[in-house]
C-alpha positions in Angstrom: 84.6 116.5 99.2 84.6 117.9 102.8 83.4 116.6 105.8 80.4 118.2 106.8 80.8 118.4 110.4 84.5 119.2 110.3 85.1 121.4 107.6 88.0 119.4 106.1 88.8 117.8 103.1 88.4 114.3 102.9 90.1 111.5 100.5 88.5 109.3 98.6 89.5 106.4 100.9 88.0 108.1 103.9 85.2 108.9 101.8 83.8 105.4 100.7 84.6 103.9 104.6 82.3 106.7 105.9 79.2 106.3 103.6 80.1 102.4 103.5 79.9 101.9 99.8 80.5 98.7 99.1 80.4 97.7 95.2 81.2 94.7 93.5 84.4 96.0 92.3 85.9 96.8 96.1 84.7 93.0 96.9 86.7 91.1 93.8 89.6 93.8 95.0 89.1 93.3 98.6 89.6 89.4 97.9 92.3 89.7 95.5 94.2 91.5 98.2 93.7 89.0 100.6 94.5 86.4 98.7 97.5 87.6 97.1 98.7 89.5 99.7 99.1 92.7 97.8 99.7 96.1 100.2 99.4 98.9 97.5 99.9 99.8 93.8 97.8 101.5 91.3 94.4 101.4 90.3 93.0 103.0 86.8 90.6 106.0 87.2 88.2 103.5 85.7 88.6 100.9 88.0 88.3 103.6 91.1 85.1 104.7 89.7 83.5 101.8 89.7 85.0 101.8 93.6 83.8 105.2 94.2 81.8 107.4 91.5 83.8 110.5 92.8 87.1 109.1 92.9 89.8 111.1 90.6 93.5 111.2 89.5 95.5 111.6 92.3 93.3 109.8 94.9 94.1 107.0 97.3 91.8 104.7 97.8 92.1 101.9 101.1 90.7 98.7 100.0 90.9 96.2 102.5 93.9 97.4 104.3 96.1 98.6 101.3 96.1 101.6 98.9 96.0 102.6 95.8 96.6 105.3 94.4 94.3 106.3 91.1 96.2 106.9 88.1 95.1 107.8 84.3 95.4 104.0 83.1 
């Protein structure tokens, strides 16, 4: 995905803040986070789509402050 204005590529992360998705999935996630504390780890390429329909292996994604980066499981 690029930015439209810039011309640059944009992560998945920056992608979902800037078109303010905001799915039922990011708001368990989002709570878990703050509630347990958690600053990074993996999410499945399942999970991230249902985050971010565009999201794919190799992505980080910025929930709530930490990221994930999107693996195969």
């Amino acid at each position: 995905m690029t930015d439209p204005i810039q011309g640059e590529y944009l992560a998945a992360s920056v992608s979902t803040k800037y078109q303010e998705r905001t799915t039922a999935a990011a708001k368990r996630i989002a709570d878990l986070v703050k509630e347990r504390g958690i600053e990074g780890g993996m999410l499945s390429i399942k999970v991230a789509r249902m985050v971010d329909p565009h999201a794919s292996t190799g992505d980080v994604l910025t929930i709530a402050g930490a990221q994930f980066m999107v693996g195969l499981r």
